[in-house]
Backbone as CSV, one residue per row, in Angstrom:
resi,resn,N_x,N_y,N_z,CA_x,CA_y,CA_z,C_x,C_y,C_z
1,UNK,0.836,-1.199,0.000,0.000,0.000,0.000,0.870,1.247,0.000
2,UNK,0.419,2.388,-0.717,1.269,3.724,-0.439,0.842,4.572,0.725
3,UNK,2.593,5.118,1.150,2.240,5.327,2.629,1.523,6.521,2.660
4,UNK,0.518,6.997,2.959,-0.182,8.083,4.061,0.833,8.941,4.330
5,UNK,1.141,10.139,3.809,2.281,11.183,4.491,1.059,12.334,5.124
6,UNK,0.839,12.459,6.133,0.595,13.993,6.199,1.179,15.168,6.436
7,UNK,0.763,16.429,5.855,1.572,17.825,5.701,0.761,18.997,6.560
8,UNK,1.476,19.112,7.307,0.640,20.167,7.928,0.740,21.819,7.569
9,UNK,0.114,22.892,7.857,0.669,23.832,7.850,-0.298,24.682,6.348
10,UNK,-0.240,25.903,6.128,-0.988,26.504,5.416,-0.252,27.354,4.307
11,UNK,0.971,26.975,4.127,1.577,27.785,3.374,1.471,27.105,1.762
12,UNK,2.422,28.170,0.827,2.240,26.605,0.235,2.715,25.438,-0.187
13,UNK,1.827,24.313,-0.118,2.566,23.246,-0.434,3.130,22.536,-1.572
14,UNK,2.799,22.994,-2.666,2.565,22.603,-4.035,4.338,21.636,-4.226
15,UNK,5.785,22.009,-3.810,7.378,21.004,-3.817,7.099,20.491,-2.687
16,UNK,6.392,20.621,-1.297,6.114,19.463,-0.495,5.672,18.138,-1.136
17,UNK,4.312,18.865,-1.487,3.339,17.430,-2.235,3.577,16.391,-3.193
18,UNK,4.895,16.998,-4.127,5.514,16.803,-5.661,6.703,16.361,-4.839
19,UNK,7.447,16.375,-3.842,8.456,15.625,-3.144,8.035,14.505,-2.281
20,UNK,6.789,14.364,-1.478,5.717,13.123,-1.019,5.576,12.217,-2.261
21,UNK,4.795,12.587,-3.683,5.023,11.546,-4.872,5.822,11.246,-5.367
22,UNK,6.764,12.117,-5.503,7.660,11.691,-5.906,8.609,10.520,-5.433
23,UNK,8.370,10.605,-4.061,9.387,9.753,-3.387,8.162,7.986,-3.472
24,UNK,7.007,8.234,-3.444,6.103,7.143,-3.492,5.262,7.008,-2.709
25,UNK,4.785,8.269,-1.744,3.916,8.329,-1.197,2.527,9.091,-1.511
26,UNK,1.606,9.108,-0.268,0.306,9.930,-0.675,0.529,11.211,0.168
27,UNK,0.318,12.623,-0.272,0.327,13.367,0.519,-1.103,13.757,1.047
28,UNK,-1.662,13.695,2.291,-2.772,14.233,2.420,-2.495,15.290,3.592
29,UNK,-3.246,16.512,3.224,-2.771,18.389,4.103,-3.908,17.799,4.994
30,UNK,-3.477,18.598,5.849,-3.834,18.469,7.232,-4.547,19.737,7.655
31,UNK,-5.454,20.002,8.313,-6.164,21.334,8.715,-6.106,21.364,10.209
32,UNK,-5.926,22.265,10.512,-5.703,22.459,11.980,-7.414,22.607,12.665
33,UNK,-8.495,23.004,11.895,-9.530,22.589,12.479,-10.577,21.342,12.368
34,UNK,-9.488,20.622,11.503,-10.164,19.027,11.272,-10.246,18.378,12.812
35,UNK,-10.129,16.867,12.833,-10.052,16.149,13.297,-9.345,16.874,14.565
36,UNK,-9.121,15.993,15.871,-8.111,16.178,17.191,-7.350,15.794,16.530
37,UNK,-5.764,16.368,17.100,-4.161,15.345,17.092,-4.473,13.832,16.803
38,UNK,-5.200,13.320,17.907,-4.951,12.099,18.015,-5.785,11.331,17.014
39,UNK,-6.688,11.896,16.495,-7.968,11.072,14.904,-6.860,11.563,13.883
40,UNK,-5.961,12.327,13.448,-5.283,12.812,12.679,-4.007,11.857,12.210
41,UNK,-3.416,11.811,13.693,-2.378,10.920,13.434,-2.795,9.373,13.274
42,UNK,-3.992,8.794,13.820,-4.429,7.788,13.551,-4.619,7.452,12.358
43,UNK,-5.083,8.273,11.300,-5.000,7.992,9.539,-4.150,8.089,8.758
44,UNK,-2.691,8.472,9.354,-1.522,8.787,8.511,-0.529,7.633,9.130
45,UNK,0.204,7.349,8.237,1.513,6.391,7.858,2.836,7.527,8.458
46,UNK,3.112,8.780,8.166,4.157,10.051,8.300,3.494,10.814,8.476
47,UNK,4.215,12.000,9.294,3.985,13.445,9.679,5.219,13.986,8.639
48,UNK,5.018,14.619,7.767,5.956,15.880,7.494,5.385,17.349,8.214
49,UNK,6.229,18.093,8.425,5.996,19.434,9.435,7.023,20.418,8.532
50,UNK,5.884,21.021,7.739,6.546,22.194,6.280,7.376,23.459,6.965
51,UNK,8.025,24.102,6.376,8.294,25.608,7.142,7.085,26.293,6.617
52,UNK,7.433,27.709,7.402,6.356,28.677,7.785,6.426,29.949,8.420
53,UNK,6.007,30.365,8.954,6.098,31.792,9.739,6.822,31.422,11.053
54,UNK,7.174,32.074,12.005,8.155,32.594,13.059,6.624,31.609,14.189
55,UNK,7.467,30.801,15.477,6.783,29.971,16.328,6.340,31.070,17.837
56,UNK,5.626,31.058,18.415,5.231,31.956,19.441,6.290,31.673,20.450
57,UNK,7.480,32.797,20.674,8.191,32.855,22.152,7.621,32.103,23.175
58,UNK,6.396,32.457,23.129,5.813,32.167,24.490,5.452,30.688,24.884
59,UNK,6.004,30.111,23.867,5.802,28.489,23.974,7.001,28.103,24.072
60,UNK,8.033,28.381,24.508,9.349,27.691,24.712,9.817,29.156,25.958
61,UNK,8.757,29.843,26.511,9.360,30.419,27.322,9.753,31.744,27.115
62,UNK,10.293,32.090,26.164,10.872,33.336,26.103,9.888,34.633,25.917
63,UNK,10.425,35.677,25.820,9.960,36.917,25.579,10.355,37.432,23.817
64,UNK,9.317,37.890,23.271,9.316,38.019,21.872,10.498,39.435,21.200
65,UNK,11.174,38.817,20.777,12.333,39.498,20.316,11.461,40.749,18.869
66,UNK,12.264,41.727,19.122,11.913,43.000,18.209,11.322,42.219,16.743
67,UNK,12.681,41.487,16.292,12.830,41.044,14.947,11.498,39.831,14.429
68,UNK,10.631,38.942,15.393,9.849,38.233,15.551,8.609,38.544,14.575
69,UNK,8.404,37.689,13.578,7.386,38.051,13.062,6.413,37.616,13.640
70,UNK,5.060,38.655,13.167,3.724,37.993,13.548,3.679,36.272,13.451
71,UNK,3.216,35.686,14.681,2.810,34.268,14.842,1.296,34.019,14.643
72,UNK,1.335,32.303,14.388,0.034,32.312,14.442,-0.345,31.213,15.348
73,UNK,-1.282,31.678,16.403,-1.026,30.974,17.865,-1.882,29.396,17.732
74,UNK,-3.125,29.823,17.086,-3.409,28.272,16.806,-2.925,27.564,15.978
75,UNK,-2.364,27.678,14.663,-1.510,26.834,13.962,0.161,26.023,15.165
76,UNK,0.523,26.790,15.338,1.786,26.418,16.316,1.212,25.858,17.520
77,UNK,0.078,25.864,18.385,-0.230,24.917,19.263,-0.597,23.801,18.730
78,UNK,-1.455,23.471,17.827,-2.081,22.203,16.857,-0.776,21.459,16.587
79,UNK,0.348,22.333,15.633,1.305,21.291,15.230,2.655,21.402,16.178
80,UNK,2.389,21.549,17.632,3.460,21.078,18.392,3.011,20.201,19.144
81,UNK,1.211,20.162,19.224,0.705,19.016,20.221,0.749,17.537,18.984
82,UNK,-0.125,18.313,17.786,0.085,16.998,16.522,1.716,16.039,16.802
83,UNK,2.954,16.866,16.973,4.287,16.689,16.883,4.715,16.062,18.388
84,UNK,4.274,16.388,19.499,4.524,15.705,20.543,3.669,14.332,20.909
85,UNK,2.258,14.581,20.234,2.042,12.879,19.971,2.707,12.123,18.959
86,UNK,3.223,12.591,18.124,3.778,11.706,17.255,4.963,11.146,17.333
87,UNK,5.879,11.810,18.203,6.893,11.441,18.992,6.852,10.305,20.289
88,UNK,5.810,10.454,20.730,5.256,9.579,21.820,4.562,8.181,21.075
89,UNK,4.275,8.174,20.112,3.941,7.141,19.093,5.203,6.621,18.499
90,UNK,5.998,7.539,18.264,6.965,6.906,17.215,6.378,6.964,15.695
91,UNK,5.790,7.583,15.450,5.266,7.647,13.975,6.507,8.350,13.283
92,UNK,6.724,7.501,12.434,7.568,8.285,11.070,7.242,10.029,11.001
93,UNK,8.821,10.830,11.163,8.251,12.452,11.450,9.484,13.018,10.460
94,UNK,9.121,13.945,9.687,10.080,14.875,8.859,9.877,16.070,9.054
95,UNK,11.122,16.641,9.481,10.603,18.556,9.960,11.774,19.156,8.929
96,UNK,10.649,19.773,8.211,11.345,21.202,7.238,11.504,22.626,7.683
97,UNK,12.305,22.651,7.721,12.643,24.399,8.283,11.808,24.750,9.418
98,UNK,10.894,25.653,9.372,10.133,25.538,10.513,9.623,24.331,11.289
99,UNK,9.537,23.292,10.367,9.388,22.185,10.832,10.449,21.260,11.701
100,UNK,11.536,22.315,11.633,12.732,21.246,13.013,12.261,22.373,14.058
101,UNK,12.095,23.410,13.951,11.798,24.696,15.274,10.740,24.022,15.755
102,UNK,9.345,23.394,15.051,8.360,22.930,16.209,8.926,21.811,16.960
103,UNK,9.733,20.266,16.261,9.996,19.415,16.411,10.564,20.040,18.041
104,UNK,11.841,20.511,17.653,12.381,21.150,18.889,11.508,21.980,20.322
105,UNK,10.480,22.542,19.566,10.364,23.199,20.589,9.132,22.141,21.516
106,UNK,8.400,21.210,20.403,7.477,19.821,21.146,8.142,19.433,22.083
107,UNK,9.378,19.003,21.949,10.450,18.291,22.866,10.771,19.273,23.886
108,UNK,10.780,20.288,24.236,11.055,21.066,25.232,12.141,21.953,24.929
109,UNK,12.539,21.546,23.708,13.682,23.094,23.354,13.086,24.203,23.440
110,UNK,14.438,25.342,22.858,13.828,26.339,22.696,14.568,27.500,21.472
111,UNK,14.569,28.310,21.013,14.921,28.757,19.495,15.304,30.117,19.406
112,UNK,16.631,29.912,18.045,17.340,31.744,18.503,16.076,32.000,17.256
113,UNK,16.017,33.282,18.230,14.839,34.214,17.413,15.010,34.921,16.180
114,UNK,16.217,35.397,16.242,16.936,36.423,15.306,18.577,35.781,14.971
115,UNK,18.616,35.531,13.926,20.231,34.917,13.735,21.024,36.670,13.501
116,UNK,20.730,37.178,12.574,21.308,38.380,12.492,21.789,39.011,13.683
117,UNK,20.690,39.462,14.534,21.484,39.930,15.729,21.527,39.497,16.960
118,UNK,21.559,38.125,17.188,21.527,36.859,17.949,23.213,36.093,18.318
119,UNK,23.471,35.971,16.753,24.465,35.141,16.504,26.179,35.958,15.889
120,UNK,26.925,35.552,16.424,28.138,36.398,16.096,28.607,36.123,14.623
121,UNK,28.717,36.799,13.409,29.383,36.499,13.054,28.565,35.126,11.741
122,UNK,26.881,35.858,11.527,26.805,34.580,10.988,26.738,34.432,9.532
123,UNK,26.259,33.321,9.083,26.213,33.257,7.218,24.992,33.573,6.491
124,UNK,24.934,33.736,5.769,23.544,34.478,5.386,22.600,33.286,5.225
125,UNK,21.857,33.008,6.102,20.689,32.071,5.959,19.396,32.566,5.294
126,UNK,19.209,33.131,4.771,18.140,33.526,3.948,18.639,34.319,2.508
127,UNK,18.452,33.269,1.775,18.667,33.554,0.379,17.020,33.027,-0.309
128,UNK,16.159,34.101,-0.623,14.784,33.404,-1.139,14.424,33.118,-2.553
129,UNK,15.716,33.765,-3.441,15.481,33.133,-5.207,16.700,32.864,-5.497
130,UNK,16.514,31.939,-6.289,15.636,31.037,-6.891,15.647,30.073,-5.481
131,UNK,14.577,29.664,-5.387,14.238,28.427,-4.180,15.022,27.525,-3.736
132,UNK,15.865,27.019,-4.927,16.911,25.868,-4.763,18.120,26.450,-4.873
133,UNK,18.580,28.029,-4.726,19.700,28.274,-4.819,20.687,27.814,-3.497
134,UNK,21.773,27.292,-3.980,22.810,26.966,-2.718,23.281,28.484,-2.232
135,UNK,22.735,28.178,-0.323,23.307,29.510,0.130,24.854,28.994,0.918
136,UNK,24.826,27.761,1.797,25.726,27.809,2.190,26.423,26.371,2.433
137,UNK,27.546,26.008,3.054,27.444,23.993,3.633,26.726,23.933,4.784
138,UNK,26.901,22.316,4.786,26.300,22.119,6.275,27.200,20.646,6.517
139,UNK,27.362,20.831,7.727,28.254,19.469,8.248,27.380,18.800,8.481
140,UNK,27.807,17.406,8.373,26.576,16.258,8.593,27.635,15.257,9.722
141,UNK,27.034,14.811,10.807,27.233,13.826,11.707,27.828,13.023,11.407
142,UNK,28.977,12.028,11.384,29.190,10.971,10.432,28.298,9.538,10.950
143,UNK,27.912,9.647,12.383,27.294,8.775,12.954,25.860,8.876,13.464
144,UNK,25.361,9.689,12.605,24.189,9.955,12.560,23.038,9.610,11.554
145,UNK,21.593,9.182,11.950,20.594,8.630,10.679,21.032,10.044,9.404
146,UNK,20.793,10.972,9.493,21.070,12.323,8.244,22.208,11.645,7.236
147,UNK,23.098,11.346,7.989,24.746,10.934,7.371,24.103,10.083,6.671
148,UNK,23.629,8.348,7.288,23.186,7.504,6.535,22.275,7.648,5.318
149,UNK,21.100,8.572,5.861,20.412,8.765,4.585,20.690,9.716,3.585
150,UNK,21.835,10.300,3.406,22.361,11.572,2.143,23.908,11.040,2.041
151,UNK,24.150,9.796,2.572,25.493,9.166,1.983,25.890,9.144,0.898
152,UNK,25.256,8.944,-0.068,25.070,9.006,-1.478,25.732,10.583,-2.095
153,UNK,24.447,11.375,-1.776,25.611,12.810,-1.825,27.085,13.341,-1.273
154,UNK,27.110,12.525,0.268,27.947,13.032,1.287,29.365,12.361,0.260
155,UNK,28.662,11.039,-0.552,30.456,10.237,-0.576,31.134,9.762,0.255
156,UNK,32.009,10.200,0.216,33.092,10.086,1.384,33.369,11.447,1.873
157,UNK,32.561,12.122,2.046,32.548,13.579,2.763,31.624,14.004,3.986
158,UNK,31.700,14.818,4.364,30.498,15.184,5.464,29.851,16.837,4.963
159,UNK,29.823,17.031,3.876,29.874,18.455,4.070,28.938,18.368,2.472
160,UNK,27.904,19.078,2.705,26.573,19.141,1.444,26.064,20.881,1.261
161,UNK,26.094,20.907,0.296,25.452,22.227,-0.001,23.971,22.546,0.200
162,UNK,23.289,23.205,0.865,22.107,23.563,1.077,21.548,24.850,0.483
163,UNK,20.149,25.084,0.251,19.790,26.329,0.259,18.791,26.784,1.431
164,UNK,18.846,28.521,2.115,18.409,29.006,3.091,17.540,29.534,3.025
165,UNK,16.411,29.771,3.866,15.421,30.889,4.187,14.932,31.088,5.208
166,UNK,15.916,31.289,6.302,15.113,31.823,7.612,15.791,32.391,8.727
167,UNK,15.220,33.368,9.561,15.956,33.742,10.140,15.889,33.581,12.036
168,UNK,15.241,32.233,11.963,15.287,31.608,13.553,16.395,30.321,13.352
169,UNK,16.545,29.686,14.286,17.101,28.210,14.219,17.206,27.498,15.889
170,UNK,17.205,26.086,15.195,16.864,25.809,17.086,18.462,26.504,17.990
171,UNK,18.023,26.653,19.198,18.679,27.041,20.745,18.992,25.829,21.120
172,UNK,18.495,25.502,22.394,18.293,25.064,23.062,18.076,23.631,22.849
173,UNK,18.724,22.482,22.259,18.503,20.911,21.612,16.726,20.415,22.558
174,UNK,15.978,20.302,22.354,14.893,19.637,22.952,15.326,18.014,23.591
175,UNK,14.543,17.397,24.600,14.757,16.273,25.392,14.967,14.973,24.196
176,UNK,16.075,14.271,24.225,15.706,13.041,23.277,16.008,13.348,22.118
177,UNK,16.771,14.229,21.525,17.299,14.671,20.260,18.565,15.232,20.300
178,UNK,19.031,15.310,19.086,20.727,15.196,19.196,20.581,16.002,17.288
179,UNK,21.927,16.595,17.384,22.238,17.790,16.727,22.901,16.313,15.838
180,UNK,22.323,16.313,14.143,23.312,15.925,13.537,24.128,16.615,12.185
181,UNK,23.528,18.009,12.161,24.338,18.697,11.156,24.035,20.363,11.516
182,UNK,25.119,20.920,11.197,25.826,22.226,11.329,26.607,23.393,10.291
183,UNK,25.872,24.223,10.267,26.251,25.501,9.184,27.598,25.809,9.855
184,UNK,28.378,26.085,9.497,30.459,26.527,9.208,29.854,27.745,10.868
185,UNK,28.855,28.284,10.855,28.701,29.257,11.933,28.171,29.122,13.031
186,UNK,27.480,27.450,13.488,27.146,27.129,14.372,26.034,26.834,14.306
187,UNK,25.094,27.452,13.094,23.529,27.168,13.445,23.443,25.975,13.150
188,UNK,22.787,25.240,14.242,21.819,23.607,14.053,21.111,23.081,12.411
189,UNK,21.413,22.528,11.884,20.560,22.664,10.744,20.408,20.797,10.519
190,UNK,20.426,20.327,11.660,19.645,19.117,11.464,19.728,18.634,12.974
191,UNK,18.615,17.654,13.117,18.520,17.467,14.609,17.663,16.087,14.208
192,UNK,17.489,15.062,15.228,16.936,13.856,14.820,16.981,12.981,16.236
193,UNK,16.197,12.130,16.497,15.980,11.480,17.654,16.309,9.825,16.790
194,UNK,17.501,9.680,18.325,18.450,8.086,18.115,17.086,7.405,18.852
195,UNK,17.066,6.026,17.282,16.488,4.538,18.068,14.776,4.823,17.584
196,UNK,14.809,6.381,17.216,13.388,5.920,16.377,13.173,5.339,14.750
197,UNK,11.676,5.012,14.624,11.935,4.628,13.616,12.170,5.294,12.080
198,UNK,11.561,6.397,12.162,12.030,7.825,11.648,11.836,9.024,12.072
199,UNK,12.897,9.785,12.652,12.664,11.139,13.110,13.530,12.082,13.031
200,UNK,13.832,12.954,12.288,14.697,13.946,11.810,13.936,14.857,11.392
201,UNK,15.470,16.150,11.083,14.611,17.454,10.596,15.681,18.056,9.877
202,UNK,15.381,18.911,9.074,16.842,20.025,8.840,15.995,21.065,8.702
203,UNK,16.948,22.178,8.630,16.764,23.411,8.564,16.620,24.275,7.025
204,UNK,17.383,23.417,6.084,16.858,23.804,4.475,15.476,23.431,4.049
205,UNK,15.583,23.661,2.629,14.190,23.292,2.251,14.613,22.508,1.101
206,UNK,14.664,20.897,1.200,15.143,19.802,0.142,13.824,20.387,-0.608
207,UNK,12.750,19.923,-0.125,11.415,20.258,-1.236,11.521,21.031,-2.303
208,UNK,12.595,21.450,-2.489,13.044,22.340,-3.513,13.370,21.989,-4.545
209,UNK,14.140,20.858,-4.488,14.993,19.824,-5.040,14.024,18.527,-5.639
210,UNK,12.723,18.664,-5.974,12.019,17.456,-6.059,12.328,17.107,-7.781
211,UNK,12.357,18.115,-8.175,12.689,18.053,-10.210,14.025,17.586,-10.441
212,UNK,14.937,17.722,-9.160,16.534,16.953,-10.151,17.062,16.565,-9.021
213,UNK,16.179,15.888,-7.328,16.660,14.899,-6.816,17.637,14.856,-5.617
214,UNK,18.150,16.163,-5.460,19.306,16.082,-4.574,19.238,15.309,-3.404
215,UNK,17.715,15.587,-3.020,17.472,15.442,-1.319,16.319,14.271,-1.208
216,UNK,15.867,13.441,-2.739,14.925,12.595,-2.290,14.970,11.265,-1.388
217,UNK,15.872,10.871,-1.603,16.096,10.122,-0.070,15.612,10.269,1.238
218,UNK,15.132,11.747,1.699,15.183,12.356,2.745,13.176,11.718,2.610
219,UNK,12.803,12.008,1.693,11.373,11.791,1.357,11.079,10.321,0.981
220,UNK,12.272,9.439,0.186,11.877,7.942,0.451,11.722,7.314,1.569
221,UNK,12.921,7.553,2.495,12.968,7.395,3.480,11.784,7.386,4.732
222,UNK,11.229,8.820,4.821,10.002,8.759,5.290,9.186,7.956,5.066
C-alpha cells in the first residue's frame, strides 16, 4: 500500500506534495480545524511538518524578540501538540525548516529568534530566489541517521550544499534529540531522535529539489 504522508501547515505546499510523490507516497494536508491530534495521526503512515512563519516565544518560554514576526497561535499549538504525539507514538516524522523549530520546541527546546542579531558572526541564511539556490554547507554527523540517509551525496565527505530561508534556528537541543548537522557558523541545521523509527529534521528546504533529486532520499525514506 502507499504510505499516508501527512503535511501540515498553510503555506504553500505545491514542492512538499511533488516531493511526497515523488518519493512514493500519498500526501494528504492536514487542517488544523479538522479532526483532534490524536484522529489525525491515527490515519496517517508520516507526519511531514513544512516551514512557515516565526513559532510563538511564548511556547518555549521566552519573551518576543523585536525582529519576531507575527505568529500564528493556533496553527503552532495544533502542530506542536500533533508533533509531541507523534513522537510519543513513534510515527515516522520529517521537519522542514520551521518544521525542526516545532519538532524542537514539542520536545522542550527552545529557538534563537533572530540569527542576524543573535548570533556572532553569521552566514547568510536567507537567500529566497531562486528556491533551490545553494546559500551555504552544512556538516553532517558521520554517525548519525542524516549521514546515513544523504550518503550518497555526502560520498566520502560530510559536508553538502544547502539552500536558506530563515531567520530563527533551534537554541536550546529539545529532550531526546541530538544535533546531527551544522552551518560553518554554528547554526543547528539538522537534529533527529536516536532509536526511532524515523525522526529527523533540517533546517533547508530539500522540497526544492524534487525536479533533479538532490534530497529525495530524505522523502523515500520517510
Amino acid at each position: 500500500m502507499t504510505p499516508l504522508i501527512g503535511i501540515t501547515g498553510f503555506d504553500p505546499v505545491v514542492d512538499y506534495v511533488a516531493a511526497v510523490q515523488r518519493a512514493g507516497g500519498e500526501p494528504a494536508l492536514i487542517e488544523r480545524s479538522a479532526d483532534p491530534p490524536e484522529a489525525v495521526l491515527a490515519g496517517i503512515d508520516g507526519l511531514l511538518l513544512p516551514g512557515g512563519a516565526d513559532i510563538d516565544p511564548t511556547l518555549y518560554g521566552a519573551v518576543p524578540h523585536r525582529a519576531t514576526k507575527p505568529v500564528s497561535a493556533p496553527r503552532d499549538r495544533f502542530e506542536i501538540e500533533l508533533t509531541r504525539l507523534a513522537l510519543q507514538a513513534d510515527l515516522p516524522l520529517l521537519g522542514i525548516c520551521r518544521g525542526q523549530q516545532v519538532m524542537n520546541v514539542a520536545a522542550g527546546g527552545t529557538l534563537i529568534q533572530d540569527i542576524p542579531s543573535e548570533v556572532s558572526q553569521p552566514l547568510r541564511h536567507s537567500v529566497s530566489t531562486p528556491l533551490n539556490a545553494p546559500a551555504h554547507d552544512v556538516w553532517v554527523s558521520r554517525n548519525s541517521r542524516l549521514w546515513s540517509v544523504l550518503h550518497e551525496q555526502l560520498g566520502n565527505g560530510d559536508t553538502i550544499q544547502v539552500n536558506s530561508r530563515h531567520h530563527q534556528a533551534v537554541g536550546l537541543v529539545g529532550a531526546g534529540l541530538e544535533v546531527s548537522a551544522l552551518a560553518p557558523d554554528g547554526i543547528i541545521e539538522g537534529i533527529e531522535r536516536p532509536g526511532a523509527r524515523f525522526c529527523l529534521a533540517v533546517q533547508w528546504h530539500p522540497e526544492n529539489f524534487w525536479r533533479t533529486g538532490e534530497f529525495r532520499e530524505l522523502f523515500e525514506t520517510l
